[in-house]
C-alpha positions in Angstrom: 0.0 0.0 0.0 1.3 3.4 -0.9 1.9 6.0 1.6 -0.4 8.5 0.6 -3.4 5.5 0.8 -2.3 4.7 4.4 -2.6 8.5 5.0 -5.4 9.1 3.7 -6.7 6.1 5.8 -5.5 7.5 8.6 -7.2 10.8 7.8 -10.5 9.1 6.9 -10.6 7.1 10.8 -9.6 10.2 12.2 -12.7 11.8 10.3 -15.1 8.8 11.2 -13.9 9.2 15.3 -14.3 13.0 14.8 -18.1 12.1 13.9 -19.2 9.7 16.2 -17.5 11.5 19.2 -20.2 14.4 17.7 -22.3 11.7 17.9 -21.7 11.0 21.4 -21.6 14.8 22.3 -25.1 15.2 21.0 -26.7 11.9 22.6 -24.7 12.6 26.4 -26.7 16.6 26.0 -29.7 14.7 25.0 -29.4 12.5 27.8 -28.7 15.5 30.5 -31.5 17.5 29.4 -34.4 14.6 29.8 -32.7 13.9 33.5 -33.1 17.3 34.4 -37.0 17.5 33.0 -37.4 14.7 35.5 -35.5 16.5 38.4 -37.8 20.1 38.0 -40.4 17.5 38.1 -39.8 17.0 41.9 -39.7 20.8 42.7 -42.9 22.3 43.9 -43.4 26.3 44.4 -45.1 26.7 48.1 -48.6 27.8 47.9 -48.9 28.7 51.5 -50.8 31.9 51.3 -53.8 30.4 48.9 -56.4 28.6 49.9 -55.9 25.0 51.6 -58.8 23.5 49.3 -57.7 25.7 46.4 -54.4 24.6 47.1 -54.8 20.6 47.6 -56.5 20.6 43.9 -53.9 22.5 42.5 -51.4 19.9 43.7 -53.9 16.8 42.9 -53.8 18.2 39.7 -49.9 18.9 38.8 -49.2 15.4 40.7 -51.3 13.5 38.2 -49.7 15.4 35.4 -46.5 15.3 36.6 -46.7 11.5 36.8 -47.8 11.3 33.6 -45.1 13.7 32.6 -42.2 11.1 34.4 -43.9 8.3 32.3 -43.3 10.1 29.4 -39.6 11.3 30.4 -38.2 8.0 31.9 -39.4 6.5 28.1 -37.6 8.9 27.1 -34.1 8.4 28.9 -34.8 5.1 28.5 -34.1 5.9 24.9 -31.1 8.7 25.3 -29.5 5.9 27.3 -29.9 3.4 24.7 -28.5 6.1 21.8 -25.4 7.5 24.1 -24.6 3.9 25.1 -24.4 3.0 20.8 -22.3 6.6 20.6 -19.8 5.7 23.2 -19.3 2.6 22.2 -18.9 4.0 18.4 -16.7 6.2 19.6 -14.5 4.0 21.3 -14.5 1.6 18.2 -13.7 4.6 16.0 -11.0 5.5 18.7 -9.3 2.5 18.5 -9.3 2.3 14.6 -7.5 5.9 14.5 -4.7 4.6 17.4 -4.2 1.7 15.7 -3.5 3.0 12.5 -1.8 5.9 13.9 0.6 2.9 15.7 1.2 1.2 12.4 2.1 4.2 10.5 4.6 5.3 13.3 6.2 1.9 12.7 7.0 2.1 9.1 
């Protein structure tokens, strides 16, 4: 193999780790951004100078839709995890394939 083919295979899994550590970048924000939709979830503002019967409906209400909402959500990072676990492990793969060629080239 000519050198300017192994270079530009070098340059081509350097390209392909570039992308799928994007990849990875892209599904770990995903990933942060559902976990924190389930943490704002939990916080309540106090309604302590309403109503108590105005104020128990108001938080019967936002409970059931905030369970409802965590449904929806823990689908949801059910599926970030699934996507940043392929990217890592892509980008690990991709990793290895630019070191390895990098090794080889350094010794010819």
């Amino acid at each position: 193999m000519r050198s300017d083919q192994k270079e530009q295979i070098k340059r081509l899994a350097l390209l392909l780790h570039e992308r799928d550590l994007s990849r990875f970048r892209v599904a770990t924000a995903q990933k942060a951004k559902t976990e924190q939709d389930l943490l704002v979830l939990d916080k309540t503002s106090a309604l302590a100078d309403r109503d108590p019967k105005v104020c128990r409906e108001v938080v019967d209400r936002y409970n059931s839709w905030a369970m409802n909402r965590r449904i929806l959500l823990n689908q949801q990072l059910a599926d970030d995890l699934l996507r940043w676990n392929s990217a890592r492990q892509e980008a690990q793969r991709s990793f290895g394939r630019a070191e390895v060629l990098k090794t080889l080239g350094r010794r010819r």
